[in-house]
C-alpha positions in Angstrom: -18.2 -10.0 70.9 -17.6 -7.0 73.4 -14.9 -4.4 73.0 -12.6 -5.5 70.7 -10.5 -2.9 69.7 -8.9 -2.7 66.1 -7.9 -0.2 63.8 -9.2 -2.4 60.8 -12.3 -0.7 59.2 -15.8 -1.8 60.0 -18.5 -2.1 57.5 -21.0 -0.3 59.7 -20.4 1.7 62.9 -23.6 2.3 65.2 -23.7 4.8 67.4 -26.1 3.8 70.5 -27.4 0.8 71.5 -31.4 1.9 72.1 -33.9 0.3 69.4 -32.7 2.3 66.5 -29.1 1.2 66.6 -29.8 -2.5 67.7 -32.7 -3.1 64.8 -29.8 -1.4 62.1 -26.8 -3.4 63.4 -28.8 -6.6 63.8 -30.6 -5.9 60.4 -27.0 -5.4 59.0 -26.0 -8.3 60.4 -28.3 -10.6 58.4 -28.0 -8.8 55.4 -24.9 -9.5 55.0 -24.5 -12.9 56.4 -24.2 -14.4 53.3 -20.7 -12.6 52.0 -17.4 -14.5 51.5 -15.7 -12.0 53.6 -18.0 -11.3 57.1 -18.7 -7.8 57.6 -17.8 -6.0 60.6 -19.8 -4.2 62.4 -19.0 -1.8 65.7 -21.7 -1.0 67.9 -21.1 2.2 70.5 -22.6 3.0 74.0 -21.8 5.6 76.0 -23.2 3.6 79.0 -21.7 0.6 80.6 -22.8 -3.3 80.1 -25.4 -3.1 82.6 -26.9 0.4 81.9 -27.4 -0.4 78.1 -30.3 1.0 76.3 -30.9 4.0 76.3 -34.2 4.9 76.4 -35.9 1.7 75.0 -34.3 0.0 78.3 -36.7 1.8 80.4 -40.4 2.5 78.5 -43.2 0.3 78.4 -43.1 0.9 74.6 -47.0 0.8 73.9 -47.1 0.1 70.0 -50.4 1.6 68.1 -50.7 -1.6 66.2 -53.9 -3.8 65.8 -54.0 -7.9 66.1 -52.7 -8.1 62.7 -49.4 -6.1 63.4 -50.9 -3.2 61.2 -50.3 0.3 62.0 -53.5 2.6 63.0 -54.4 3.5 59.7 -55.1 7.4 61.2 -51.5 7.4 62.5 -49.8 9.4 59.4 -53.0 11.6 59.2 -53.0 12.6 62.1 -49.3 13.6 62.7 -50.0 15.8 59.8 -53.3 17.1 61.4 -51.8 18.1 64.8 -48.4 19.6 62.6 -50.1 21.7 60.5 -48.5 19.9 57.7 -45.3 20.6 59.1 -44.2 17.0 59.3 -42.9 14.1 56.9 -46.2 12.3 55.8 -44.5 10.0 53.7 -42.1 9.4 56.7 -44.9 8.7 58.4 -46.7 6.3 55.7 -43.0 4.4 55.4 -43.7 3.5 58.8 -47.0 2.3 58.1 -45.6 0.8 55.5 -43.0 -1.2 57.3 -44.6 -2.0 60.8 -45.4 -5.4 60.1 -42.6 -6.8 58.6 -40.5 -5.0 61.6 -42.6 -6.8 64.8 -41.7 -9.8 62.9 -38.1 -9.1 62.7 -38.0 -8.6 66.2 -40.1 -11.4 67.0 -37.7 -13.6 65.3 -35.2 -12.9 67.5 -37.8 -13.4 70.9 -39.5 -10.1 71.6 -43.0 -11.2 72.5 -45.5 -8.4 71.4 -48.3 -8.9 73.9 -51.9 -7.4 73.8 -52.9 -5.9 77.5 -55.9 -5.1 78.8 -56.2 -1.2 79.7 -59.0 0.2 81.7 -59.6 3.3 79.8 -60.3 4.1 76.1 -57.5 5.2 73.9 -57.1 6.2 70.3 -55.3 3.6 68.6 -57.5 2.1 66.3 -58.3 4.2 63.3 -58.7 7.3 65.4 -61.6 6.0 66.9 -61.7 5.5 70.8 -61.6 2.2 71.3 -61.6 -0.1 74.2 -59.3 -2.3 72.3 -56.6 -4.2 74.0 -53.2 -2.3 73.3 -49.7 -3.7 72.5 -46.4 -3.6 73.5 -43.6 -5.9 73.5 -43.6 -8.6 77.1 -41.2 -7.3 79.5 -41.4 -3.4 78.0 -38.3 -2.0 75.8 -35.9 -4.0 78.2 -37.4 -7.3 76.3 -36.1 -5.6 72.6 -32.1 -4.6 74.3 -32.0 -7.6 75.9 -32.8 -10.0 72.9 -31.6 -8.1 70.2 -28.4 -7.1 72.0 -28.1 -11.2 73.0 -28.1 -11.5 68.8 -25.3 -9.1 68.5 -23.1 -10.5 71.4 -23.5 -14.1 69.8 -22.1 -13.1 66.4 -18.3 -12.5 65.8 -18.6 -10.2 63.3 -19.7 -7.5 65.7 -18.0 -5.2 68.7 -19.8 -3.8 71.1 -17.7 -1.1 72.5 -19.0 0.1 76.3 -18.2 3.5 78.0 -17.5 5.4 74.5 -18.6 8.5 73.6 -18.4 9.8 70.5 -17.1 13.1 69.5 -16.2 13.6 65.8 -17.5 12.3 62.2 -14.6 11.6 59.9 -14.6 12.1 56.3 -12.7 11.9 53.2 -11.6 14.3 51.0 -14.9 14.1 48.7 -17.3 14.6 52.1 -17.6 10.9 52.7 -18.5 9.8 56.1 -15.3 7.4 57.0 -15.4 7.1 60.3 -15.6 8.3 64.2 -13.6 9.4 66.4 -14.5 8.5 70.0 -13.1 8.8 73.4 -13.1 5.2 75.3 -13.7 5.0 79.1 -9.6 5.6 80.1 -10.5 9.0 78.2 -8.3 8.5 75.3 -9.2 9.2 72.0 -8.9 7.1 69.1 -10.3 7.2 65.7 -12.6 4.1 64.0 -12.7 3.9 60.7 -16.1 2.3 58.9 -17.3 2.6 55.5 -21.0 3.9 56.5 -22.2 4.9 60.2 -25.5 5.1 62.2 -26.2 7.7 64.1 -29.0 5.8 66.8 -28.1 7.9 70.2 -31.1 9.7 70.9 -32.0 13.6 71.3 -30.9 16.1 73.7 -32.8 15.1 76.4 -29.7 14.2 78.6 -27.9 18.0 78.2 -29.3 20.7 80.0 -27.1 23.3 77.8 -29.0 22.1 74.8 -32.4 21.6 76.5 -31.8 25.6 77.4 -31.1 26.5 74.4 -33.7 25.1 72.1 -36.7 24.9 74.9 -35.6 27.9 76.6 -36.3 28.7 80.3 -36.8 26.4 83.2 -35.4 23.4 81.1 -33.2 23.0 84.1 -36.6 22.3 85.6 -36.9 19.0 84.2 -36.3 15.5 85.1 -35.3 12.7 82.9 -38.3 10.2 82.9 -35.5 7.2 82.9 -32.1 6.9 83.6 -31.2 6.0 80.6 -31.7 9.3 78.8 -29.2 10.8 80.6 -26.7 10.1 78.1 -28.9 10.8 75.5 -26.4 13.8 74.9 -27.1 15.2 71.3 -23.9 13.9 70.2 -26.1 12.7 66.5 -27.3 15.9 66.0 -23.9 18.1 66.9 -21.9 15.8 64.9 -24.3 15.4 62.3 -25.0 19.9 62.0 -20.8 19.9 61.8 -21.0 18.1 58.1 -23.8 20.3 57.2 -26.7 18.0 57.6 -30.3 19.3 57.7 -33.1 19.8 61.0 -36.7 18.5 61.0 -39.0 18.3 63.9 -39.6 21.8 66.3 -36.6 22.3 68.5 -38.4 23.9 71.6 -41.0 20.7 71.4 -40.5 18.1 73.7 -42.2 15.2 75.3 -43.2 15.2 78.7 -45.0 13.2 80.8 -46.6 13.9 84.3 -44.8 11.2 87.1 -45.4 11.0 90.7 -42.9 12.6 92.6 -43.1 10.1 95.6 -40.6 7.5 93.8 -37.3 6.9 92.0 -38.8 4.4 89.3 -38.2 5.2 85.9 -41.7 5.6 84.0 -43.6 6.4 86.5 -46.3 7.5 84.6 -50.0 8.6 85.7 -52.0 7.4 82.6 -55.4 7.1 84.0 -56.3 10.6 85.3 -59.2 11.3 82.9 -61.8 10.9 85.4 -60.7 12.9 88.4 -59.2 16.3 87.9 -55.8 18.0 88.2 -54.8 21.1 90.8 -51.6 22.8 91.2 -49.9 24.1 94.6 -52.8 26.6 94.8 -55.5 23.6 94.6 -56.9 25.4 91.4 -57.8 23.4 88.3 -55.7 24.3 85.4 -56.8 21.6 82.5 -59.5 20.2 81.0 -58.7 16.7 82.2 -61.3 14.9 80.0 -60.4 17.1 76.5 -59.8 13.5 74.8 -58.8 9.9 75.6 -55.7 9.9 77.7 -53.3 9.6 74.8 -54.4 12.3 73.4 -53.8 14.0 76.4 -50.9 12.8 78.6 -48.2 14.7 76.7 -50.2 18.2 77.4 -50.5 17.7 80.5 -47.0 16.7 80.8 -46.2 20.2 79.2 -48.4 22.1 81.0 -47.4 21.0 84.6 -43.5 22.2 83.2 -44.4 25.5 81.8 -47.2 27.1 84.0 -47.5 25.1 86.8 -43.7 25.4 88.9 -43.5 21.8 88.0 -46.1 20.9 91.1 -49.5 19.4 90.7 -51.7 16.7 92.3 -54.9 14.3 90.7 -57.2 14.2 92.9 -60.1 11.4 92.4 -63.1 9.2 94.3 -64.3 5.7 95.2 -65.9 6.3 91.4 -62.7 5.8 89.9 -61.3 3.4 92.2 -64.0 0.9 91.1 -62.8 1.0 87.1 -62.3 -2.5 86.6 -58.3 -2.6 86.3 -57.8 1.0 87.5 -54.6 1.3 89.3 -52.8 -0.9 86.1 -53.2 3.0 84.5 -50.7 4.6 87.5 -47.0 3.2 86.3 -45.8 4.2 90.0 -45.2 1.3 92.6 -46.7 3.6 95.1 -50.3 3.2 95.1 -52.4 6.8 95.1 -52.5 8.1 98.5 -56.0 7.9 100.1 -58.1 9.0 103.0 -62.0 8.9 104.0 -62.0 12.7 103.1 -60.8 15.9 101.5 -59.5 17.3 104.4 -57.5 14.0 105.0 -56.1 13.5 101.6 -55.2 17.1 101.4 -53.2 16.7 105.0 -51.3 13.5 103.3 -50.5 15.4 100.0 -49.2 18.3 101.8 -51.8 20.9 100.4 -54.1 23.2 101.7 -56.8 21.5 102.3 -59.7 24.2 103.0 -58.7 25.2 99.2 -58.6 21.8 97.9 -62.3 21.6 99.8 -63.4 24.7 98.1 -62.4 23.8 94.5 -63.8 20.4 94.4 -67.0 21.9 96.0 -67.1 24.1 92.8 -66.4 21.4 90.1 -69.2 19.6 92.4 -71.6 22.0 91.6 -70.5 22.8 87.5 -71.4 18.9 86.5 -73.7 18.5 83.7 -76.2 15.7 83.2 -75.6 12.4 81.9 -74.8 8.6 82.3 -70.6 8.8 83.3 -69.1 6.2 81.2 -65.2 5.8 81.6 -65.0 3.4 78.3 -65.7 6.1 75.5 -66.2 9.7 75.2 -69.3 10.0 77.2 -69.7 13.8 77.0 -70.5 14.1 80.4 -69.0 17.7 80.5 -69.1 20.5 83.3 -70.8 23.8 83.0 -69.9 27.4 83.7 -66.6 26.6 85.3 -63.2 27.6 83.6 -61.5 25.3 82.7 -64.5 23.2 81.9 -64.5 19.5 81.8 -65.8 17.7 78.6 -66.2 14.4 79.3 -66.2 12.3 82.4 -67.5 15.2 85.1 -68.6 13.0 88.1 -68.9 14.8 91.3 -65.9 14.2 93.5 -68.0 13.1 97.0 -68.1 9.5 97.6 -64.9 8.5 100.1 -62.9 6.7 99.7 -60.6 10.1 97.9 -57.6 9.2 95.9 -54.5 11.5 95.2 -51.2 11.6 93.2 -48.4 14.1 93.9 -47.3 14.8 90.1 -44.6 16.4 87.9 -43.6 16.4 84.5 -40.5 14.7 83.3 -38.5 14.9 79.9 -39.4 11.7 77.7 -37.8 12.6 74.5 -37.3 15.9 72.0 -39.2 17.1 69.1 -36.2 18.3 67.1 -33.2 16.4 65.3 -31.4 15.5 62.2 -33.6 15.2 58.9 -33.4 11.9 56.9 -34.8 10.7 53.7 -36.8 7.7 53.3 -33.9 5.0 53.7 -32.2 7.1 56.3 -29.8 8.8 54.7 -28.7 12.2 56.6 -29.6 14.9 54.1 -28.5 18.4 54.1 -31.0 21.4 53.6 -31.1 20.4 49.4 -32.1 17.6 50.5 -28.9 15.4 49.2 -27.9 12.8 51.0 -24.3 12.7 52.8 -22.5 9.7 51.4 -21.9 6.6 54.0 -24.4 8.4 57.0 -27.5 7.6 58.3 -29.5 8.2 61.2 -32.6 6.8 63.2 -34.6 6.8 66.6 -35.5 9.8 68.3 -32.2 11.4 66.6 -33.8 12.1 63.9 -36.7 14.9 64.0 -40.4 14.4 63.0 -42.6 16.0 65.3 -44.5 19.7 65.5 -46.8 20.9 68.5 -48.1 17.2 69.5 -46.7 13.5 69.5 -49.1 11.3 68.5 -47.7 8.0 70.5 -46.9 4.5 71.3 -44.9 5.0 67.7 -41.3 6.4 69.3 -40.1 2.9 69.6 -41.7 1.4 66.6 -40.4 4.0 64.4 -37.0 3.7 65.4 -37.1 0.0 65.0 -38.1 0.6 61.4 -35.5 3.2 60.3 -33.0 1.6 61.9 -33.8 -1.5 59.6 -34.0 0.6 56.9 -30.7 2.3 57.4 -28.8 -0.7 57.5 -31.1 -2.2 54.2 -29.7 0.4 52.5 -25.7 0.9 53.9 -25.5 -2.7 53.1 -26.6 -2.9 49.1 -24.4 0.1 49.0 -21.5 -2.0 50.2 
């Protein structure tokens, strides 16, 4: 059912219509199917019909499962590794936990989880690089908002309201979340009521005030990696900081991602850059491009290209890397890498100097070690006496044809948010929970100093299931 407006209370009122909101209203949904009186359920989106999502609409949504629909047993670990012990371990261990049970949720309703081949090792599998097929759902997070949202149009019980923002929890006199008040798309207000809401809208991705005031300078700087986060607005966590609700997660952490700057597709992500190296607008090297597998590494370089670089850089590779079984499938761009017979060429077609961009790869020529290059595991092929070195896959850059990628980093998602407990309950700083609110997604904060990926969709699948478990055996 789509925008039906009442003033008669809904069970449940989720706000956003991304992973996290879909998997708590449809988990909602079927929990409570079985009641004399049918629930009701409201579901918000600031977006219109067709821009839906969020987000999840737009991401490949890699998922750091194994064939049996298992988390990587490192995953929790290692958040806590690269946090300092800053994050939620036994957030994390809920998702490991619950993975399994979620992909089949969402399998239920038609989300194919498919295992790709990808031509460069990752660290998926027990924090181990692996050459291991990884997974994400057919047809990317579009596949999840299309046939979850399908389940939610086909059942009567629910509203899907289009174009509304919302501004305002409501509460009762005892501090009881009651209710929203949102602003429909002829920009009149008007005030649902609902017995518990879910707070599923994303970070602050979409608001440069925020983004400037948590990350600080130059967030102006950068672009939205998808559409769709533009109204990623921080509406959760303003709304949710008004009742008094608690933070987790470092506020001036983000996720970024480097993109090429030659097209408008969402995602546009260069995954495979391991074995070539990276220059900025002075053709100087400025990262160690072969530090760790790329997943490891994507987000850092993302970061880096943001702060220090002016937002500019360029990959620069050779005929060594074109003839990686399956290379290009690691470039998300649907512009293939521009190429020419030599430096000077491929620096003309990039736009950079090119006797500079001559002279740096001549001194990365000259700083590779010895030993066999192998682009399927950590090879330890490394450079030497160069700054900044390169630790694994070092090949000389001199066999045409050359390959190049204009790049800069774009905003995927924010560290910081709104701190839940283990059912996704908003807590405040005692850690009580606030009666009849919940939260889930990238709302909610987790991450310090690194995101350890292809788990942004998953766990937002899972609290969002979670959430709605719980709002509905409290009803």
């Amino acid at each position: 059912m789509s925008d039906a407006h009442t003033n008669a209370p809904y069970d449940l009122i989720v706000i956003g219509f991304g992973a996290a909101g879909l998997s708590a209203a449809l988990s909602y949904a079927e929990a409570t199917a079985d009641r004399e009186t049918p629930a009701r359920i409201a579901v918000l989106e600031r977006a219109g019909e067709a821009e839906r999502g969020g987000a999840t609409r737009w991401t490949g949504a890699f998922l750091r499962i194994d064939r049996n629909k298992e988390l990587d047993t490192d995953w929790a670990e290692h958040v806590s590794r690269v946090s300092g012990g800053l994050a939620d371990i036994e957030y994390c261990r809920t998702v490991e936990r619950e993975t399994r049970a979620t992909l089949e949720f969402v399998e239920k309703h038609g989300v194919e989880i498919a295992f790709e081949p990808f031509p460069l090792p990752h660290r998926f599998a027990a924090g181990r690089p692996s050459m291991a097929d990884p997974a994400s759902p057919r047809g990317g997070g579009a596949s999840i908002v299309e046939h979850l949202g399908a389940a939610l149009e086909n059942d009567p019980r629910v509203d899907i309201r289009y174009r509304t923002e919302a501004l305002r929890l409501t509460t009762a006199e005892d501090g009881t979340v009651d209710g929203v008040l949102v602003r429909g798309a002829d920009g009149r207000t008007q005030r649902l009521s609902g017995r518990a809401v879910v707070l599923a809208c994303g970070g602050f991705e979409g608001n440069p005030e925020m983004l400037t005031r948590y990350i600080g300078a130059k967030a102006c700087d950068l672009p939205l990696i998808a559409p769709g986060i533009a109204n990623n607005r921080g509406d959760a966590l303003r709304m949710a900081l008004e009742l008094g609700a608690d933070t987790a997660g470092q506020f001036d952490g983000i996720h970024a991602e480097p993109v090429d700057t030659r097209t408008a597709k969402a995602d546009s992500v260069l995954y495979g850059f391991a074995t070539g190296i990276f220059v900025n607008r002075r053709t100087e090297r400025f990262f160690d491009e072969g530090r760790d597998t790329w997943d490891n590494t994507f987000e850092h370089v993302g970061y880096e290209i943001w702060k220090n670089q002016d937002q500019e850089a360029y990959w620069i590779a050779d005929a060594k890397t074109l003839a990686i079984p399956g290379f290009l499938t690691s470039l998300l761009s649907d512009v293939p890498p521009e190429q020419a017979d030599t430096l000077e060429g491929l620096a003309g077609r990039l736009g950079i100097d090119a006797e500079g961009l001559e002279k740096t790869v001549a001194e990365f020529n000259a700083a590779v070690g010895p030993g066999e290059f192998d682009p399927t595991r950590l090879d330890g092929k490394a450079t030497v006496g160069i700054e900044p070195q390169k630790s694994n896959w070092a090949v000389p850059l001199d066999t045409a044809p050359f390959i190049g990628v204009p790049l800069t980093s774009a905003i995927c998602f924010t560290y910081g948010g709104i701190r839940t407990d283990l059912s996704g309950r908003v807590v405040s700083p005692a850690g009580t929970a606030i009666p009849g609110l919940y939260a889930a997604g990238e709302a909610t904060g987790l991450f310090y100093h690194a995101y350890p990926p292809a788990t942004s969709v998953l766990r937002s699948l899972i609290f969002g299931r979670l959430a709605a478990q719980h709002a509905a055996a409290q009803a």
